[in-house]
C-alpha positions as CSV (number, residue, x, y, z in Angstrom):
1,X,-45.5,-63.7,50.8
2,X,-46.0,-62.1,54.2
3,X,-42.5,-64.7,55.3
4,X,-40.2,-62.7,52.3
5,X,-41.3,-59.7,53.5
6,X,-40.7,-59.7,57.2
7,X,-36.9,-61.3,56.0
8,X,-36.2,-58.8,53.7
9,X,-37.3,-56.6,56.6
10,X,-34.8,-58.5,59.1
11,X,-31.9,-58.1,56.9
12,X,-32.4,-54.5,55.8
13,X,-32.2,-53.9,59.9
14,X,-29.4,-56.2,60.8
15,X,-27.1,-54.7,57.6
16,X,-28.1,-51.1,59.3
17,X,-26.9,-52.4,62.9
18,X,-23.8,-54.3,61.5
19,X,-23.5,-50.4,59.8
20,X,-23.4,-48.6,63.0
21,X,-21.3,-50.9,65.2
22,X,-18.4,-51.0,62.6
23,X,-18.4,-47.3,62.1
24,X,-18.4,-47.0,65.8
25,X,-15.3,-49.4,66.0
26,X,-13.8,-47.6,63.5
27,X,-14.1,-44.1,64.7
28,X,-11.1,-42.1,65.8
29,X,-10.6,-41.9,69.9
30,X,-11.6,-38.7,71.6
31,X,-8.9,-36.6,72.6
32,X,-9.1,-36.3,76.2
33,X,-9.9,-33.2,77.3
34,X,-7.7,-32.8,80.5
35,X,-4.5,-32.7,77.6
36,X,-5.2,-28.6,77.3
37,X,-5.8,-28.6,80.9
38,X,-2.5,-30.5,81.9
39,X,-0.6,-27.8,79.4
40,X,-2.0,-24.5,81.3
41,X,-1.5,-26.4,84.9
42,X,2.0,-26.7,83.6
43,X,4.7,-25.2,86.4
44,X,6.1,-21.7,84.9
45,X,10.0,-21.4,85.2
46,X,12.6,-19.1,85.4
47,X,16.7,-19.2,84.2
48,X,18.8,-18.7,87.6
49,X,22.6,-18.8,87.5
50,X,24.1,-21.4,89.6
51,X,27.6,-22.9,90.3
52,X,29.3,-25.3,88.3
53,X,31.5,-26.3,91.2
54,X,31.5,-25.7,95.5
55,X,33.2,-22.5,96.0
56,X,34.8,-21.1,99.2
57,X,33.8,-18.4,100.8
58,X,36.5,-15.4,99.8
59,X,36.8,-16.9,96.2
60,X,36.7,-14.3,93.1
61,X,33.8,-15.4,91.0
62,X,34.3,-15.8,87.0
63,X,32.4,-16.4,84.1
64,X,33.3,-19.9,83.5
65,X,32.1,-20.5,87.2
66,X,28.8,-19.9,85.9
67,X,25.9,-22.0,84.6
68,X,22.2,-21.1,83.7
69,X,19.4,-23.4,85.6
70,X,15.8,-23.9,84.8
71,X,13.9,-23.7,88.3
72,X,9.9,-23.3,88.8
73,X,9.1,-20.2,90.0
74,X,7.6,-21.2,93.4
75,X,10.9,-22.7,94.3
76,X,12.9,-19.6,93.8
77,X,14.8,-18.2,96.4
78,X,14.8,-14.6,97.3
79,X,17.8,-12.4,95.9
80,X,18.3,-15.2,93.1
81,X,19.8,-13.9,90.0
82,X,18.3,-14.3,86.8
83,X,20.8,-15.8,84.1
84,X,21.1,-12.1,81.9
85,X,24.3,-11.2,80.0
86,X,24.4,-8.1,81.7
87,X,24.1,-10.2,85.6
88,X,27.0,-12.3,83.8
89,X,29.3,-9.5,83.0
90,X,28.4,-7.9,86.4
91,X,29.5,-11.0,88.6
92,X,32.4,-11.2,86.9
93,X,35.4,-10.8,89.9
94,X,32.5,-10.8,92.6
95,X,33.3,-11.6,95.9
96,X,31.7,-15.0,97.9
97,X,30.4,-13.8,101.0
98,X,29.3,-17.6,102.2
99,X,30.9,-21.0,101.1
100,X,28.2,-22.0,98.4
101,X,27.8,-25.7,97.2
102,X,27.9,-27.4,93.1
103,X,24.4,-26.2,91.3
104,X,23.3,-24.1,94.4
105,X,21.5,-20.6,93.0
106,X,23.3,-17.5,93.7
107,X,21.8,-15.1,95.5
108,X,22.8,-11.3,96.0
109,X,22.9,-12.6,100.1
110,X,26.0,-14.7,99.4
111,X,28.6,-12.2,97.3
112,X,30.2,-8.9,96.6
113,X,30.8,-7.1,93.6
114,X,33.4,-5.0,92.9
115,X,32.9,-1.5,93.4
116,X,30.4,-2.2,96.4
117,X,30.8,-0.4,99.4
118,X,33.6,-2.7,101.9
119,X,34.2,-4.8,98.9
120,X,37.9,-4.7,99.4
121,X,37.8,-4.4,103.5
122,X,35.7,-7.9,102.3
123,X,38.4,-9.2,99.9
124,X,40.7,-9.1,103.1
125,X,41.8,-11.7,105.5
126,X,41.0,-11.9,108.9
127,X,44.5,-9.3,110.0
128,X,45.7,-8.6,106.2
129,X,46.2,-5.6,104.6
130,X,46.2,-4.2,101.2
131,X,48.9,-1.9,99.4
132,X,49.1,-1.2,95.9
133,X,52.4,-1.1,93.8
134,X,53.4,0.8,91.1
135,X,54.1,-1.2,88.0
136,X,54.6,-1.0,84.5
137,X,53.5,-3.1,81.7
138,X,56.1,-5.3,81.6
139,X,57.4,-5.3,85.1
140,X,53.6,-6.2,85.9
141,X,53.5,-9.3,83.1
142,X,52.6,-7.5,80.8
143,X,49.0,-6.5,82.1
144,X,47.9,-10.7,82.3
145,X,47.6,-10.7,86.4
146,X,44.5,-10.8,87.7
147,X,42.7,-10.7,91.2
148,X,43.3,-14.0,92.8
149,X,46.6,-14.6,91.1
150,X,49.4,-15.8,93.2
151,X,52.7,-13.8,92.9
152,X,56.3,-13.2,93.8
153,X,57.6,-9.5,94.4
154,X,61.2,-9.1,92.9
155,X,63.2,-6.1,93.7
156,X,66.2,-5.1,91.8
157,X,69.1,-2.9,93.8
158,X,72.1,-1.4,92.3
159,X,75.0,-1.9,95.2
160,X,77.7,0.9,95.1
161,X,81.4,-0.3,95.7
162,X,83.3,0.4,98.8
163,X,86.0,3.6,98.4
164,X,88.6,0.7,98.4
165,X,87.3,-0.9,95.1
166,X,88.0,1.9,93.2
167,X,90.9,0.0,91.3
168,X,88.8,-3.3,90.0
169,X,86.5,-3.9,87.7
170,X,83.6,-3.6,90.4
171,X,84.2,0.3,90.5
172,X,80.6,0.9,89.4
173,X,79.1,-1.2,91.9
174,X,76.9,-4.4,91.5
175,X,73.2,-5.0,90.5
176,X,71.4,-7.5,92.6
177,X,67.6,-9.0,92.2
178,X,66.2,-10.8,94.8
179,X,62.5,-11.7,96.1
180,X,61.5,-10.0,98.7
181,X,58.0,-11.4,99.5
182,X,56.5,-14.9,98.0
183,X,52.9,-16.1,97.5
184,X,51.0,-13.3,97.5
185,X,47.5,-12.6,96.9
186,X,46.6,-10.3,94.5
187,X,43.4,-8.4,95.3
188,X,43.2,-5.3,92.7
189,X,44.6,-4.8,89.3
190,X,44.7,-1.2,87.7
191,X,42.7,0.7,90.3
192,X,39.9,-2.0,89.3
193,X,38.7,-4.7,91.8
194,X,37.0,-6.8,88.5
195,X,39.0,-9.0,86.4
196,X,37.9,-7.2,83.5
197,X,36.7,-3.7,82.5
198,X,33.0,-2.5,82.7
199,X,32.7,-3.5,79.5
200,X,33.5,-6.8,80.6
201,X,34.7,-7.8,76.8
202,X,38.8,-6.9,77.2
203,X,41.0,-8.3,80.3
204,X,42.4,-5.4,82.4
205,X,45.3,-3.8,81.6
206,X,47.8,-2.4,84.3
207,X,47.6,1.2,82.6
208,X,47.1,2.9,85.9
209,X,50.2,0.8,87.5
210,X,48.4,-0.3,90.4
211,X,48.4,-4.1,91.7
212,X,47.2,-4.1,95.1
213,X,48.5,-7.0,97.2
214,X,47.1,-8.5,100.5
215,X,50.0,-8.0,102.9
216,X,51.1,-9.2,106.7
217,X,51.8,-5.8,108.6
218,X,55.3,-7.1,109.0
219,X,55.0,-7.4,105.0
220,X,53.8,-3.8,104.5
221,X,57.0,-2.7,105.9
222,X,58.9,-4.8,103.6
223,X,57.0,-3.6,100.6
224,X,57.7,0.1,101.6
225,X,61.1,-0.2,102.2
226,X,61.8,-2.2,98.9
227,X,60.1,0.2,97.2
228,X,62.6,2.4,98.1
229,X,65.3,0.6,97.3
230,X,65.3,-0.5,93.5
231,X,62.6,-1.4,90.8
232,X,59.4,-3.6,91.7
233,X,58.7,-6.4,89.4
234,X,55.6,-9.3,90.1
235,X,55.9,-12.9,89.1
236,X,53.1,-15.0,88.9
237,X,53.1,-18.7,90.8
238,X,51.6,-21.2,89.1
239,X,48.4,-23.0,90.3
240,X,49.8,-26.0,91.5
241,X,53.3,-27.3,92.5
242,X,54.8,-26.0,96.3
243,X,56.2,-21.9,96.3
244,X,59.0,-21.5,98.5
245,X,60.6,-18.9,96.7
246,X,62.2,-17.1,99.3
247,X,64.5,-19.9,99.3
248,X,66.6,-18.7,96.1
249,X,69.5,-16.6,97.1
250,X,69.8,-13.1,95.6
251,X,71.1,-13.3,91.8
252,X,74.2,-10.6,91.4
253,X,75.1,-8.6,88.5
254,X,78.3,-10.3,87.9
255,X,76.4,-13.8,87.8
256,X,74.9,-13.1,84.6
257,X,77.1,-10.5,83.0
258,X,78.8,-11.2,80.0
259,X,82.2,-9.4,82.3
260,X,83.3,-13.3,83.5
261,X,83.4,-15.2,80.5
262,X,85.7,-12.0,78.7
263,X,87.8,-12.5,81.8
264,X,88.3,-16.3,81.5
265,X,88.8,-16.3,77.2
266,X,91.8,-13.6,78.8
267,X,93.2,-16.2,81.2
268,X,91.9,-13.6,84.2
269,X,90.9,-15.2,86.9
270,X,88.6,-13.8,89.3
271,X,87.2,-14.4,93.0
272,X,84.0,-12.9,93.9
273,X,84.1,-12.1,97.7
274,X,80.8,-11.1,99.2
275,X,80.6,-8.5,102.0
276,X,77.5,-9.1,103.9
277,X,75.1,-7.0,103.0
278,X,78.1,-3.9,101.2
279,X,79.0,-5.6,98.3
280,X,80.9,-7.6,96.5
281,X,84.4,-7.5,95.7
282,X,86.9,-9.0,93.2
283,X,90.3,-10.3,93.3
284,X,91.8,-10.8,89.9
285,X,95.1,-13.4,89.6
């Protein structure tokens, strides 16, 4: 009797123990307590605009330029600018000050933008100098130039005949277009030194004629004078490809009047003989 009971006794307290180690087996992990810790240790970060690409010192920035980086805060420079659409808008036509590498954080240190003081004495090569041309809408393509823009300066003169000439068809003079300076550098459009308004939503327009152009001082003089002379008119260069415009002769008024081709369907022929710099005059057989 005393045997049963003691092994009813064992197996009551081996099922309990079998109990407790299973249920301890199966039991859920413990979530580590460092987890909440690692999550507040965590480094705080800010949005700094960088460069997309290495840009030259002297270069016009643009929004495109522009790309938004994720940087802990303790590795921050000083001056950085924080990625805002406002500091977008703001940088847009900003001057480099320093030649600044792919992905490297802009810092107010390392530009200009336009409107601060010696921003355009800035925009200026070593020996340049800037002067502004009146323009209209279409003679200044129709308001699409931009600072940084490449361009050729076209003048247009209106040549009057010599007192001998009075008898041909050249009486009224001749009109001639030639370019007068090539590959310039445009540093100002419409009294603005930004590619865009204030705004920044609408390109700028050339409603106050102004294109300001960085100049040679033997170029000024050229400028003035053909100002003087005839109509200004701007052509933009493209962005690749060689410019040596000043190449191409003057284009005269007779070239490209419909005068010649009446003259040939009327079995008139005509030679054009060019005076230097007086003129041009005609010999009809």
């Amino acid at each position: 009797m005393l045997i049963r009971v003691a092994l009813v006794i064992v197996g009551i307290i081996a099922f309990l123990g079998l109990l407790i180690v299973g249920k301890a087996i199966l039991a859920p992990a413990p979530v580590p307590q460092a987890t909440h810790n690692q999550r507040a240790d965590a480094p705080h970060t800010q949005s700094v605009l960088t460069l997309r690409a290495a840009m030259s010192a002297g270069s016009f920035l643009k929004v495109g330029d522009l790309i938004s980086t994720n940087i802990p805060d303790v590795y921050v420079p000083s001056g950085a600018i924080v990625d805002t659409q406002t500091n977008r808008q703001s940088l847009e036509g900003a001057l480099l000050r320093l030649d600044v590498p792919a992905n490297a954080v802009l810092v107010e240190q390392s530009l200009l933008r336009a409107g601060d003081h010696g921003f355009l004495s800035a925009v200026l090569k070593p020996g340049m100098r800037a002067v502004s041309l009146g323009v209209n809408a279409v003679s200044g393509v129709s308001g699409l130039i931009e600072p940084g823009d490449h361009v050729d300066v076209l003048m247009t003169e209106h040549i009057a005949p010599p007192p001998a000439d009075t008898a041909n068809t050249t009486a009224n003079g001749q009109n001639v277009a030639k370019i007068v300076l090539s590959n310039i550098r445009v540093v100002a459009v419409g009294g603005s030194l930004s590619t865009h308004n204030k705004g920044g939503a609408e390109p700028a327009t050339i409603d106050e004629r102004a294109v300001t152009l960085e100049l040679t001082p033997e170029q000024t003089g050229i400028i003035s004078v053909a100002q003087q002379m005839g109509p200004i008119a701007l052509a933009v260069q493209s962005l690749t490809g060689e410019h040596n415009s000043l190449s191409t002769p003057p284009v005269w008024g007779h070239s490209v009047s419909a005068l010649d081709t009446q003259q040939q369907k009327t079995g008139v022929n005509t030679v054009h003989v060019y005076n230097g710099t007086a003129g041009v005059q005609d010999a009809h057989f």
